[in-house]
VOBA-456979 format. One line per 3 residues: number of its first residue (from 0); their letters; for each residue x, y, z of N, C-alpha, C. Coordinates in steps of 0.001 Angstrom, whole numbers, m for minus. Example, Ala and Ser with C-alpha at 12.3 -4.5 7.8 and 13.67 -1.06 7.14 Angstrom:
0	AS	13190:m5690:7800:12300:m4500:7800:13200:m3300:7800; 12850:m2250:7080:13670:m1060:7140:12900:30:7870
END
This chain:
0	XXX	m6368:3440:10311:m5442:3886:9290:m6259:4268:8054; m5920:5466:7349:m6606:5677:6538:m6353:5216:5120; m6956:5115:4129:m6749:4266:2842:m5556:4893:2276
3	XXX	m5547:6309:2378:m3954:7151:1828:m2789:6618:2341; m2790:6292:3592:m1782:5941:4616:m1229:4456:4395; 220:4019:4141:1081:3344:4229:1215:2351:4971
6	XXX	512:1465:5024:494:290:6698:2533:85:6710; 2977:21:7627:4616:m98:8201:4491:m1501:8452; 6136:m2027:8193:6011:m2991:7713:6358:m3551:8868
9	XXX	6032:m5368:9027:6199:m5836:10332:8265:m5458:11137; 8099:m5494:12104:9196:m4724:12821:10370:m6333:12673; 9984:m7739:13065:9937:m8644:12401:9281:m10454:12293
12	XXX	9839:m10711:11045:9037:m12246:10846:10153:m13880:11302; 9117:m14621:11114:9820:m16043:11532:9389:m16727:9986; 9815:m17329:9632:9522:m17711:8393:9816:m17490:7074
15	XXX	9574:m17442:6092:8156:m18700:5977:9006:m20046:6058; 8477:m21027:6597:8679:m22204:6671:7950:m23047:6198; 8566:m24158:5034:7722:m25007:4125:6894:m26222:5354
18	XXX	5564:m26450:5240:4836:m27978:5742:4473:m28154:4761; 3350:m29323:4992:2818:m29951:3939:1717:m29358:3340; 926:m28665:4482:m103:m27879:3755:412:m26192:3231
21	XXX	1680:m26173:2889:1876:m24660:2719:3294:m24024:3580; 3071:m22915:2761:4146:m22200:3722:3924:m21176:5207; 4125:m21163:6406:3901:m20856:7356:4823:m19590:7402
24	XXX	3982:m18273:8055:4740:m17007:8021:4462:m16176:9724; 5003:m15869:10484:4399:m15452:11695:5308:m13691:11431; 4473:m12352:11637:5104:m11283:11766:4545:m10842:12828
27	XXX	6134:m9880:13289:5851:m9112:14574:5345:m7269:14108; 4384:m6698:14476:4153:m5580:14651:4255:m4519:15890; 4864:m3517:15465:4855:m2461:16864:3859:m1748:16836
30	XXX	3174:m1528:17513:2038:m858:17950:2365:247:18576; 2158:1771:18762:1918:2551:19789:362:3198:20038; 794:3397:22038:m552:3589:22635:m337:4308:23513
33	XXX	m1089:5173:24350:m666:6077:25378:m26:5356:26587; m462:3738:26829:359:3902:27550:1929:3434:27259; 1996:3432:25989:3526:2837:25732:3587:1787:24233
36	XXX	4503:1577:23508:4233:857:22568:4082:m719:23290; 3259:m1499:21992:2822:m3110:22589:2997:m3602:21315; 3692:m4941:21138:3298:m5736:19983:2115:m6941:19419
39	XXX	1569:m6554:18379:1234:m7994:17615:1362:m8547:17232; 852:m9852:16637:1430:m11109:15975:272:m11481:14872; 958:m11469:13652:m187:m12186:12978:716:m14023:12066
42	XXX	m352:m14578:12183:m46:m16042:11471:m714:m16099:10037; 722:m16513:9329:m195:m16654:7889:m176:m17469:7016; m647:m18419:6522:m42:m19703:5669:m343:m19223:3891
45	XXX	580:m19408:3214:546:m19480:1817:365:m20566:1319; m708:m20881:311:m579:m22337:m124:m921:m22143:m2153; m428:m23001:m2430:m1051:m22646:m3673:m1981:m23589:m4913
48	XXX	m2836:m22867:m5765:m4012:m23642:m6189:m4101:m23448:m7816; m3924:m24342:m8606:m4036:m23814:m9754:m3059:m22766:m10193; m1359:m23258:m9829:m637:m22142:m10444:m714:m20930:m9805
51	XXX	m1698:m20244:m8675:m1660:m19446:m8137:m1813:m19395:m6527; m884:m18654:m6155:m700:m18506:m4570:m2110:m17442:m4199; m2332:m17912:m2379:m3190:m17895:m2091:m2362:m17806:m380
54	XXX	m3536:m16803:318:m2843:m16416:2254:m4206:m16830:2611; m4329:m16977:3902:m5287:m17637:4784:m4937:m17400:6444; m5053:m16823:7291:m4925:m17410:8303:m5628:m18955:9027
57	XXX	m5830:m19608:8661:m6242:m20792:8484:m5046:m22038:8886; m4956:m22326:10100:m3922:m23535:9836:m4090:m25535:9576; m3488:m25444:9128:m4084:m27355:9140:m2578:m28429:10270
60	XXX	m3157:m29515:10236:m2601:m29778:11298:m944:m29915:11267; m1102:m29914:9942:1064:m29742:10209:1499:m28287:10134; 885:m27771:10425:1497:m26449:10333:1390:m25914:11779
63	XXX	887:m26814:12918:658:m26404:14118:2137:m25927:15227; 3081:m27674:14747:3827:m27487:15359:5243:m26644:14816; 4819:m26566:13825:6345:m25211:13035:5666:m23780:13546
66	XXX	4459:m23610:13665:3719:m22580:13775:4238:m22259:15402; 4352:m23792:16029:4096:m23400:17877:5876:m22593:18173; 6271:m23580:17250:8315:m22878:17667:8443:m21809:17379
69	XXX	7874:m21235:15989:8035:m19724:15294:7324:m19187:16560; 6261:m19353:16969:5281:m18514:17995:6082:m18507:19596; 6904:m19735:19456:7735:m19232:21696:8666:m18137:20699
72	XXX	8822:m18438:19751:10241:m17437:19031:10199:m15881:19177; 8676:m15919:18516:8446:m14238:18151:8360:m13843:20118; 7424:m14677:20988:7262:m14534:22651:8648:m14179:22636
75	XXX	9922:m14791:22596:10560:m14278:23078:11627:m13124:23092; 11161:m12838:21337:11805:m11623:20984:11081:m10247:21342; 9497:m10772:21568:8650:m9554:22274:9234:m9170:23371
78	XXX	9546:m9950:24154:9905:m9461:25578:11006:m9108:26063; 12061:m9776:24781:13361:m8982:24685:13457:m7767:24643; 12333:m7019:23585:12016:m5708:22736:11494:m5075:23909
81	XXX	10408:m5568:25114:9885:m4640:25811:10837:m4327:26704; 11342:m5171:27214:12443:m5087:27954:13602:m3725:27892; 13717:m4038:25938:14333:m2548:25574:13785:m1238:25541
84	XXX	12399:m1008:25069:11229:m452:25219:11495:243:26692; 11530:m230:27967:11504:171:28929:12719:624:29443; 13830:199:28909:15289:987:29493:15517:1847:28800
87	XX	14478:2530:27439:14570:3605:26836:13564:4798:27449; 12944:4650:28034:11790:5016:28918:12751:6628:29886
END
């Protein structure tokens, strides 16, 4: 993508959800590719330091298991989506 160019915004998110170390954010991205669109996932925790917020992909250990439910969540909205993806085909 070039620096002029607009990154699109995730298609969608789970979150944010408060732990102890921060707030937990998981987004879904659509991708297209020749052979068909595919999604990604990125994980992101917000925490903050001195009055100012701060992202990391970085998780600590309570953020594993809010992280693991958001993550079967987004799995299963991927495959909902490809699912649709392919009866549009």
């Amino acid at each position: 993508m070039s620096k002029t160019e607009a990154r699109k915004p995730p298609v969608m998110k789970f979150g944010p959800t408060a732990t102890s170390g921060g707030l937990v954010e998981i987004a879904i991205w659509r991708n297209e590719s020749d052979a068909g669109p595919f999604y990604s996932v990125s994980v992101q925790r917000s925490f903050e330091v001195e009055n100012e917020w701060k992202r990391t992909s970085t998780l600590t250990k309570h953020d594993l298991l809010p992280v693991a439910v958001m993550l079967q969540q987004a799995w299963s909205w991927i495959c909902e989506q490809q699912s649709r993806d392919r009866k549009e085909e």
